[in-house]
Each structure stands twice: as structure tokens, then as C-alpha cells.
C-alpha positions in Angstrom: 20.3 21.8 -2.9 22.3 19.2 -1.3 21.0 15.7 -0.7 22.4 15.5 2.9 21.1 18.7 4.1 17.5 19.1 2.7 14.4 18.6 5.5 10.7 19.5 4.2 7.8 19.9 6.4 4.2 19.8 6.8 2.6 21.8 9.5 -1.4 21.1 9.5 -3.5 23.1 12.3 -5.6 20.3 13.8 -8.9 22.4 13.9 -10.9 19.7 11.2 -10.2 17.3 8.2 -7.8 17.0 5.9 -8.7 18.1 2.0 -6.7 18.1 -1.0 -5.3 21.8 -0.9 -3.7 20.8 2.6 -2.9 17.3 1.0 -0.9 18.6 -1.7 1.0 20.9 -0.2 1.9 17.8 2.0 2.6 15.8 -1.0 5.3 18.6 -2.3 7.2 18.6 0.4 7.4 15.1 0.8 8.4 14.6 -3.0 10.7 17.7 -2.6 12.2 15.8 0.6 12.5 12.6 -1.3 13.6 13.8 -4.2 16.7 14.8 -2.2 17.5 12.0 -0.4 16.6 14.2 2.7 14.5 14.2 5.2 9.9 14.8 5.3 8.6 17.1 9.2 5.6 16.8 10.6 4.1 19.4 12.6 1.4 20.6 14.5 0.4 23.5 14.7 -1.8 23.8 17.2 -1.9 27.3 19.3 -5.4 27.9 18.5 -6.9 25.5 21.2 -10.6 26.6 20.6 -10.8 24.6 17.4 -7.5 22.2 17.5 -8.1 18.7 19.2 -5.8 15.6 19.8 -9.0 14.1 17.8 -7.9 16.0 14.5 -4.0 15.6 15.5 -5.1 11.5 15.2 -6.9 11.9 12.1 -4.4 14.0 10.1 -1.7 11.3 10.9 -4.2 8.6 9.6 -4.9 10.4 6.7 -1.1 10.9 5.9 -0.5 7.3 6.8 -3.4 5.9 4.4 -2.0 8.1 1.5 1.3 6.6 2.4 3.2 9.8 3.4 5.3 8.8 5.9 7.3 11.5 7.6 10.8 10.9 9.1 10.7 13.4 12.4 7.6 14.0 14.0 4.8 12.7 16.3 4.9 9.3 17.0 8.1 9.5 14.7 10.3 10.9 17.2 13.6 13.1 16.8 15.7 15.6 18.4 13.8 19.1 17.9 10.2 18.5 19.8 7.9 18.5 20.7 6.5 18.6 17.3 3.2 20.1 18.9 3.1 24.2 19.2 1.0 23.9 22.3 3.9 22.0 24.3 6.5 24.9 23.3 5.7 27.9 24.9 9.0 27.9 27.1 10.9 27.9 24.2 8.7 30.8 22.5 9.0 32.7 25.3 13.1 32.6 25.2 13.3 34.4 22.3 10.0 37.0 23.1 12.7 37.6 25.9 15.4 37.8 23.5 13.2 40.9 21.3 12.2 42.6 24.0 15.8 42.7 25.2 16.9 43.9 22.6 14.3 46.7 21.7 12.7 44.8 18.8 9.7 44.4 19.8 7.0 45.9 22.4 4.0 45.7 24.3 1.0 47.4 21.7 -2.0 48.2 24.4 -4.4 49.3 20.9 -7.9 47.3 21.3 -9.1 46.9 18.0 -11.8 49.1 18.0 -8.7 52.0 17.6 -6.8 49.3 15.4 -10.0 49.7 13.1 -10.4 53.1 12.8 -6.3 53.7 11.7 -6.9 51.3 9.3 -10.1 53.3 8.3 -8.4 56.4 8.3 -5.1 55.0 6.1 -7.2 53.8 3.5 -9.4 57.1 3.3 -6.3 59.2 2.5 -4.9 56.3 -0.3 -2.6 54.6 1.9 -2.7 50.7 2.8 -3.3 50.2 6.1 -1.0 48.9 8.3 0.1 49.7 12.3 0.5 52.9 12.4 3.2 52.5 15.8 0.8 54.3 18.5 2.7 52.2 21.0 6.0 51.8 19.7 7.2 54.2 21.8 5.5 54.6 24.6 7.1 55.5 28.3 7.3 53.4 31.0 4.8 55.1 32.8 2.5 55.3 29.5 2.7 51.4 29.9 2.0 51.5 33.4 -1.4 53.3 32.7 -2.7 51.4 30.1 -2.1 48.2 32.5 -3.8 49.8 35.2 -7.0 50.5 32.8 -7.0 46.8 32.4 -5.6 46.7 29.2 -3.6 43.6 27.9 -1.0 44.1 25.2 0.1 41.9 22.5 3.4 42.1 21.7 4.4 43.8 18.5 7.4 42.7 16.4 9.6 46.3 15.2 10.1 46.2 11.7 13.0 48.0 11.0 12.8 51.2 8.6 13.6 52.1 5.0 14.8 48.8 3.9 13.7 46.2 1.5 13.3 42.4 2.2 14.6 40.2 -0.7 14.3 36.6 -1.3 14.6 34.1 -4.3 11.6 32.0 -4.1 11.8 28.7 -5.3 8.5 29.3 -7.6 8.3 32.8 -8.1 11.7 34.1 -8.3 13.1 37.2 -6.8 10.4 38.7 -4.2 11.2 42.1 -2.6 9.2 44.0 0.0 9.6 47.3 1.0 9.3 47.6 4.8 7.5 50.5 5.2 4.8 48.6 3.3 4.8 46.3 6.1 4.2 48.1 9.6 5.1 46.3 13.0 3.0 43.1 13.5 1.8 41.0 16.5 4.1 38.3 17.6 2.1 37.5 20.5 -1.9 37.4 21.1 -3.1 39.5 24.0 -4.6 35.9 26.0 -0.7 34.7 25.5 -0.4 32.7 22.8 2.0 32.9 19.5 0.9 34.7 16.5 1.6 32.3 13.3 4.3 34.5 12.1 6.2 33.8 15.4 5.9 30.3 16.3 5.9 29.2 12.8 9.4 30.6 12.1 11.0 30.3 15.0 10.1 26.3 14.9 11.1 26.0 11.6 14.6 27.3 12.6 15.3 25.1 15.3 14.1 22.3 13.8 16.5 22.8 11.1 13.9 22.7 7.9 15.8 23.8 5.0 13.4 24.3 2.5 9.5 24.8 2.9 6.4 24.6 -0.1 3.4 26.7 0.8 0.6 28.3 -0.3 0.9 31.2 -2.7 -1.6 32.8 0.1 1.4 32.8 2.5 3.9 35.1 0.0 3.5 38.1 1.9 4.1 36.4 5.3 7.5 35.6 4.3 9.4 39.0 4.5 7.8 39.2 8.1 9.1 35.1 8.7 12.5 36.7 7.2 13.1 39.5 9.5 11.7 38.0 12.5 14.8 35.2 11.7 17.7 37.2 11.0 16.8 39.2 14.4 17.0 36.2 16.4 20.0 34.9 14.9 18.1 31.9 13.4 18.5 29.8 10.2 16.2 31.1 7.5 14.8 28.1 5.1 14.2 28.8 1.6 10.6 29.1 0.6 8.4 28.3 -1.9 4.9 29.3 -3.0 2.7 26.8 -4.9 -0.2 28.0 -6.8 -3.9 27.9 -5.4 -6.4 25.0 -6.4 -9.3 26.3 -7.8 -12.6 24.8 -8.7 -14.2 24.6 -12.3 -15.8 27.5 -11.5 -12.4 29.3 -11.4 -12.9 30.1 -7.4 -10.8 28.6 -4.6 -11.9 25.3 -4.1 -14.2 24.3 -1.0 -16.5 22.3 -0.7 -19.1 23.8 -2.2 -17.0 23.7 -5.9 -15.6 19.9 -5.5 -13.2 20.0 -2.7 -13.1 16.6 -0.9 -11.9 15.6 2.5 -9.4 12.6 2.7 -12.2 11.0 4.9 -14.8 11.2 2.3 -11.9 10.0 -0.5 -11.1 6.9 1.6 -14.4 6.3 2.1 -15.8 6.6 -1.5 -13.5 4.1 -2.4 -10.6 6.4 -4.3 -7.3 4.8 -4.4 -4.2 6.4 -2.7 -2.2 6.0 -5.8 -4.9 7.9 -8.0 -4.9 10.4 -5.8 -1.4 10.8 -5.4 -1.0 10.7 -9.3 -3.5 13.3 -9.7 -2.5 15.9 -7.0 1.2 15.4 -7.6 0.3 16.8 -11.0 -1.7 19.7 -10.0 -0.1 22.9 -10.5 3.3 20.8 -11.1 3.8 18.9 -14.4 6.1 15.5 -15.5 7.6 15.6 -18.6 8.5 12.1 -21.2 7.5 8.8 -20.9 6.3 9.3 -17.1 4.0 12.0 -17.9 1.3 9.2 -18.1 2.5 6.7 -16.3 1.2 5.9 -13.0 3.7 6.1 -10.7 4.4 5.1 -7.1 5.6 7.4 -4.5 9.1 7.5 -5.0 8.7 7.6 -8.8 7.1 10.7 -8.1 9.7 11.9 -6.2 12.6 10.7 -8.5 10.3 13.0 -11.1 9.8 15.7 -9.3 11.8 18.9 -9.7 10.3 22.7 -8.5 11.2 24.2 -11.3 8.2 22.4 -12.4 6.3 24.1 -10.4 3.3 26.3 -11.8 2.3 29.9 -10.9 -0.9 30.2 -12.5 -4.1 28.6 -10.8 -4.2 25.2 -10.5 -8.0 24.0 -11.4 -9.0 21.0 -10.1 -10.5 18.5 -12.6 -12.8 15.6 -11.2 -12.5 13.6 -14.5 -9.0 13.9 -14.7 -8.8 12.2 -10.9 -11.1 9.7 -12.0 -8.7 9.1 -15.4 -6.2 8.0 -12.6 -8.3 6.2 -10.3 -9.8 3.8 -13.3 -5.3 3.1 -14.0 -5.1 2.5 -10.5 -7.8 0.1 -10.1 -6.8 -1.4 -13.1 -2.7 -1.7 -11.8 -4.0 -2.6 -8.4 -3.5 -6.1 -6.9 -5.9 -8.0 -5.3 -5.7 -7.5 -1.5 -5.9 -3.8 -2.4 -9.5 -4.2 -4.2 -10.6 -7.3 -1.5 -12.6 -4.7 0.5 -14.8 -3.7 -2.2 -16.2 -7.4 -2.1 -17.6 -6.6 0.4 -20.3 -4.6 -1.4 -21.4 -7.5 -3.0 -24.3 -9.4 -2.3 -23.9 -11.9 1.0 -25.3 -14.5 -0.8 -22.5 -15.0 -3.2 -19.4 -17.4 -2.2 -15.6 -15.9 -2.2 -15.1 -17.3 -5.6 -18.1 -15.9 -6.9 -17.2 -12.1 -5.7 -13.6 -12.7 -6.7 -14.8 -13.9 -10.5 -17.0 -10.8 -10.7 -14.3 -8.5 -9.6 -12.0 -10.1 -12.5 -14.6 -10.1 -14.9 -15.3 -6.1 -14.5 -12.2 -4.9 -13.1 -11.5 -2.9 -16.5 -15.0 -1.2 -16.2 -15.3 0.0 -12.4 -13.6 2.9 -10.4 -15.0 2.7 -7.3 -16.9 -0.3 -5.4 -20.1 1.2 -6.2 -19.2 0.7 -9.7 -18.7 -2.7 -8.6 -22.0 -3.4 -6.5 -24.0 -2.3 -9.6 -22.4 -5.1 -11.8 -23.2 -7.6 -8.7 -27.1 -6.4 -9.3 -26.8 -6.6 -13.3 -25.8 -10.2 -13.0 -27.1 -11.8 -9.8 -30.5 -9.6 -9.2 -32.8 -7.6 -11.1 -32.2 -5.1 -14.0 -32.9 -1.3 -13.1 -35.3 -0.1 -16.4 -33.0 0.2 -19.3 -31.9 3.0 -20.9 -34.1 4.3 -23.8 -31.1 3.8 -25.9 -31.0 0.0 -25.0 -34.8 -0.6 -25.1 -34.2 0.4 -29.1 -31.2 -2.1 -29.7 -34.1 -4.3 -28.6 -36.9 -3.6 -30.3 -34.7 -3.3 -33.4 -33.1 -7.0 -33.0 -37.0 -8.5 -32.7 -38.7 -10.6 -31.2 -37.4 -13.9 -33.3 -33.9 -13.3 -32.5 -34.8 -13.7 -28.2 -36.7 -16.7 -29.2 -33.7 -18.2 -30.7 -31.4 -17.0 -27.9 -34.3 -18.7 -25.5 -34.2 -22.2 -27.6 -30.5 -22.4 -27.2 -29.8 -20.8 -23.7 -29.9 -24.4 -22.4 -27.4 -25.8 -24.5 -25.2 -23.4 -24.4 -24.9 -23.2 -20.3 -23.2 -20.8 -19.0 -20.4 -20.6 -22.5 -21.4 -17.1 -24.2 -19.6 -18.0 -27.3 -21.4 -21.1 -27.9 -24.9 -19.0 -27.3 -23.7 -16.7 -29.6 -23.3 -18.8 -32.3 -26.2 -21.0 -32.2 -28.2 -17.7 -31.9 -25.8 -16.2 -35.3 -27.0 -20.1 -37.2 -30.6 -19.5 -36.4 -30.9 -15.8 -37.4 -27.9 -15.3 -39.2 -27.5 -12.0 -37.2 -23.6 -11.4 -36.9 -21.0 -8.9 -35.7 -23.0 -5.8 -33.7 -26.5 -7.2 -35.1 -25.9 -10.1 -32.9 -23.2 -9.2 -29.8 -25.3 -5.8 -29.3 -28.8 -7.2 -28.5 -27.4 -9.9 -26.3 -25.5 -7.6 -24.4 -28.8 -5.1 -24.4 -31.0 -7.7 -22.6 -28.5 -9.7 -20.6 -26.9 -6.5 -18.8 -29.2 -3.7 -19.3 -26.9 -1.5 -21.2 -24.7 -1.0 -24.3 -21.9 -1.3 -23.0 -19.7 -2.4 -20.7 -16.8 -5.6 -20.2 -16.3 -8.4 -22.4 -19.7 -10.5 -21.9 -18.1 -14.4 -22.2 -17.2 -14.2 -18.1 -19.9 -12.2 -17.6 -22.2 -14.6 -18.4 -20.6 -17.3 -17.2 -21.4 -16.0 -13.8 -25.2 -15.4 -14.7 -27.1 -17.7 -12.9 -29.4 -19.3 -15.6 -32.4 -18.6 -14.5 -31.5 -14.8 -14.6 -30.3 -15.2 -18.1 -34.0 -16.7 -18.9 -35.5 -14.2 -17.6 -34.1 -11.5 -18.8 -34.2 -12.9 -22.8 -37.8 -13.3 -21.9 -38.0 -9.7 -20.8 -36.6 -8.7 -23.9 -38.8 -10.8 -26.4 -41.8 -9.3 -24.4 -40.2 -5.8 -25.0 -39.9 -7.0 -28.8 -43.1 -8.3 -29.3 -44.8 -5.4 -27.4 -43.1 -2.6 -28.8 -41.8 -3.6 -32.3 -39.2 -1.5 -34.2 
């Protein structure tokens, strides 16, 4: 692999949103590309016009541009090989459907697949896969004629040649060989005119001089087609990769109804590019040393990356392990990066006031829900406490609120000097006096250190909630 000559690519259908199986493999390549010094594609590829939209084309930009995987050559990018749309290159499809048919190599099949169905039927009752059995490989030009004049329109069928076996060394897999008569002549072109995947996506991988290409394992037995379909037009073959599946904890491909999320619904839950990038960029692919922990940027990443790192078993997606990254990304982040989560915070509260609450819980929040609850727990009202935390209560007693009550004035907002007045009039000390403060000034057990916490707690919402507590106490005694 040669730094000046490597070129990656990423070629989404624009038929919907973008979710992290389709996000990874985009991520690969762009490492791979980086990792190089050469040079990250986009494509789109989209020939089925049913389901693609310039709407999704948009989207799937934005979505690589939030993530911040730029590509190099491209739309909106430019470069010398478009347009980097399938639906704009049907002249230059149709040269080299010209160039087949010219030379034998492939024909006009006239099958509908109600006969297609019942070959395949038929193989597969006497043991045999099914494949094209090659009704019209070799039909007359008056055969032809007839089927036309039945109104029947042909797809065009590439001819695989016979008794030979296509090899390749795959960049994940190793040597992969396929027998051709295992194969059977496939469509190249749709019946309504348009380019079957194996065609188009070749052929445009050729001429746009990709040298290397990371896929799904799902695509393997594409290749050989990819392969022979190449070396019959003359073209440049790229060397190919297949990355492992993402599963779900259930151990089935992921979707959305095992975990699978859309970059839409990442973005807007609040997940951090970087944590996401971390995460996926060690799915199915693993970092070895110091940086195997390490949050890293993009090009850290890249400088990292290496294919023969590259798994083959099934790569399960883990939602704790993303959120492991997101709470080191949150934490590494600066602040214009975390400023739009202030905005869940309530509008009452000045710019100082949202920024001090951000600093004073930034270790114990992932996402700017995580953040709005903490705006509740010190400006507004408690939820009901945990029965956990109603305990700690109970078990510190009613006389230790009272003292925290008689002191909460002199103290002012400074938790330490609460703390200690509270420790001289009980003599409660270490957990047995930190615990039941935190209990009944936040509600929970846990959580960030409490001295700029309560700092920001109005007073009157301290008051109340010691009050609360003794009442709890007195009530409910341990």
C-alpha cells in the first residue's frame, strides 16, 4: 500500500438515514484513507429512484460532516471522475454495456421471473444451488426477435466464463476463491434500464480510480462477480475488504429493533461525535498500547489504524461501552462544544448560572438530559427519593436536620462551613455526616462533589429540602 496511490470510498444509497453499520463502514475507509496519506470518495449510489431522494443525498452529507468525515472527491467536493451521483452516469454505463455486448460477454435474458423461480425451484429439488440456468444465453436472432414481439423486456445478463476459479486476497479474510460454475450469469442491467449494483458499482469504482474498498462481510460473494465484470472491460480492479457484521446483544444483525441508532437520533440525543467515533472505530477493529484507551481524535484514529486489525467474527454492539466513551468525551470536551446543552436548562437562570452548573456536574452527565435533571435537583423541586435515600435519612434522624436547619444561615451558600457546624453539633463525621446531607439536599446518594453544588442552591431550596428531610425523620424514624 503506497501513501500516494491509496483512495477509499463510501458509497451510501440515499433511500433513508444514516445508522451506525453504514457509519462505520464510512469511518474505515476514511481511517484506511488517512492512514495512508491518500485520499476518502464519496458516492451516491442512487439508481433505485423509487426510494433515493436529493432529501437523503443532503442528509447523509450532513451526517458525515457532523461526525467530521470529510471526504476529499465527491459532491460538493468536486474532482475529475463525476458525477459522483449513479443517476447522472448512464452514458458512461451504457459505453461499456456496448463494449460486452460487442464482445459476446453478455446478452439479452427475456426470462420473467415466474420461469426464473421455478429453475431455481427445480435446482434446489435435485441438490444443486440455484443459479441461471442460461435459457437465453444462446438464443438466435430470430428467438430474440420473438420474445420482443411478445412484449417481453430483457435484462441484460453478464457471461461468466466456464471452468475457472476467481481468486482474490482480501484484506480481512485472506485468500477467497470461487468457482465459476458456482456463480451462473447475472443481470448487469434491470429490464426498466437501469444498472444492476454489481455493474455500476464496479465499473465506477474503476474509473474513479479507488484503490482499495472496506465493505460489509454481506458483500463477499459479490466480489468474484465485481472481479470478472473488471478484467472483461479492461478496468482497474481495487482490492477489497470485508469487515465483520454488527450485531445486537441479542446476537442478531442489528436494526432498530436490537439498538441500532440513526445519526439523526445520535445528534439529537445529545451523543458526542468523538464518542461515537471512538466507539465505532473500535468495533470489529481493535488498538493496541497506550491508545487502546485513550480517546482519540480523528486522525489519531487513523495514525492507529491498520486492517490487519480488522476482526472476522461478529462485531456486537455494546450501548454501555458507547456510553463509556461518551461520559470521556464530555468530560475532554471544551466548552462551546457542551454550550448547546444549556440550553435545557431552566430560562430563568442567568448565563453564569447555567455555565456554573455545567462545571459543577460535568464529571456526572453524558448527555444534556443528564444535565437538565441536575438543573431540577438544584433550582426546582426533588422527584420522590429513592427508597435507598429515604433510609440514609431516616437513619441520620431528625436532630441531625435540625442542626443542619440552625446553621444553614450562617453558613450561606459555603458547604464546608455547613458541614462543620452540622459535624460540632452532632458530632456526625465522615459518611455519617457527608451522606445525609447529600440524601436531602440532592435527592440521591450520589453524584458530584456537593461544595459547588450547593453553592448554587438557592437558599430557600436548601431550607426546604432539610425541612423535608426532618419531616421524613421525625415521621418515619429508623
Amino acid at each position: 500500500m503506497t501513501n500516494k496511490t491509496v483512495k477509499t470510498r463510501f458509497a451510501p444509497s440515499p433511500t433513508g438515514r444514516m445508522h451506525l453499520g453504514n457509519l462505520r463502514t464510512a469511518l474505515f475507509n476514511a481511517l484506511l484513507a488517512r492512514s495512508a496519506g491518500g485520499a476518502f470518495l464519496l458516492r451516491m449510489e442512487d439508481t433505485d429512484q423509487a426510494r433515493s431522494s436529493e432529501a437523503h443525498a443532503r442528509a447523509l452529507m450532513a451526517d458525515l460532516r457532523w461526525m467530521g468525515l470529510d471526504w476529499d472527491e465527491g459532491p460538493e467536493a468536486g474532482g475529475d471522475a463525476g458525477p459522483y451521483a449513479q443517476s447522472g452516469r448512464g452514458e458512461v454505463y451504457q459505453r461499456y454495456y456496448d463494449q460486452l455486448v460487442a464482445a459476446d460477454l453478455a446478452y439479452p435474458c427475456y426470462c420473467t421471473e415466474r420461469e426464473l423461480e421455478l429453475s431455481r425451484k427445480a435446482q434446489r429439488a435435485s441438490g444443486k444451488p440455484p443459479r441461471y440456468a442460461g435459457t437465453c444465453a444462446h438464443l438466435t436472432t430470430e428467438e430474440r426477435a420473438r420474445r420482443e414481439a411478445e412484449g417481453r423486456k430483457p435484462t441484460l445478463r453478464f457471461r461468466v466464463p466456464a471452468e475457472q476459479t476467481v481468486t482474490f486476497q482480501d484484506l480481512v479474510r485472506g485468500e477467497q476463491r470461487f468457482p465459476t460454475e458456482e456463480i451462473g450469469d447475472f443481470i448487469i442491467r434491470r429490464a426498466d434500464g437501469t444498472s444492476a449494483f454489481f455493474f455500476c458499482n464496479a465499473v465506477d469504482d474503476a474509473l474513479m480510480g479507488v484503490t482499495h474498498v472496506l465493505r460489509g462481510e454481506d458483500h463477499l460473494t459479490n466480489t468474484p462477480r465485481q472481479l470478472m465484470l473488471l478484467e472483461a472491460l479492461g478496468l482497474p480492479q481495487p482490492t477489497y475488504g470485508h469487515i465483520n457484521l454488527i450485531t445486537g446483544e441479542d446476537g442478531a444483525p442489528l436494526s432498530k429493533r436490537n439498538g441500532s441508532l440513526s445519526v439523526e437520533e445520535l445528534r439529537e440525543a445529545g451523543w458526542l461525535p468523538g464518542a461515537v467515533l471512538n466507539y465505532l472505530a473500535r468495533l470489529g477493529h481493535h488498538y493496541t498500547g497506550e491508545v487502546e484507551s485513550q480517546l482519540l481524535d480523528l486522525q489519531g484514529l487513523a495514525d492507529h489504524f491498520t486492517t490487519d486489525a480488522l476482526g472476522r467474527a461478529p462485531a456486537r454492539f455494546d450501548r454501555h461501552q458507547l456510553t463509556h466513551w461518551q461520559q470521556l468525551a464530555v468530560h475532554k470536551a471544551d466548552d462551546p462544544t457542551l454550550a448547546p446543552w444549556l440550553e435545557q436548562l431552566p430560562d430563568n437562570l442567568s448565563a453564569d448560572q447555567r455555565r456554573a452548573l455545567l462545571a459543577a456536574v460535568r464529571d456526572n452527565i453524558a448527555f444534556p438530559a443528564d444535565l437538565a435533571a441536575w438543573g431540577r435537583r438544584v433550582f426546582g423541586e426533588l422527584p420522590e427519593p429513592e427508597e435507598a435515600t429515604q433510609d440514609v435519612i431516616r437513619e441520620a434522624g431528625p436532630q441531625f436536620y435540625a442542626a443542619a436547619l440552625d446553621e444553614l444561615d450562617t453558613a450561606g451558600g459555603d458547604f464546608s462551613a455547613l458541614a462543620k457546624a452540622v459535624r460540632k453539633a452532632t458530632g456526625a463525621k465522615g459518611k455519617g455526616l457527608f451522606m445525609p446531607l447529600r440524601a436531602a439536599l440532592t435527592g440521591l446518594c450520589r453524584g458530584p462533589e456537593l461544595g459547588p453544588v450547593f453553592a448554587l442552591m438557592p437558599a430557600e431550596v436548601a431550607r426546604r429540602r432539610l425541612e423535608q428531610a426532618r419531616e421524613l425523620a421525625t415521621a418515619n424514624p429508623s
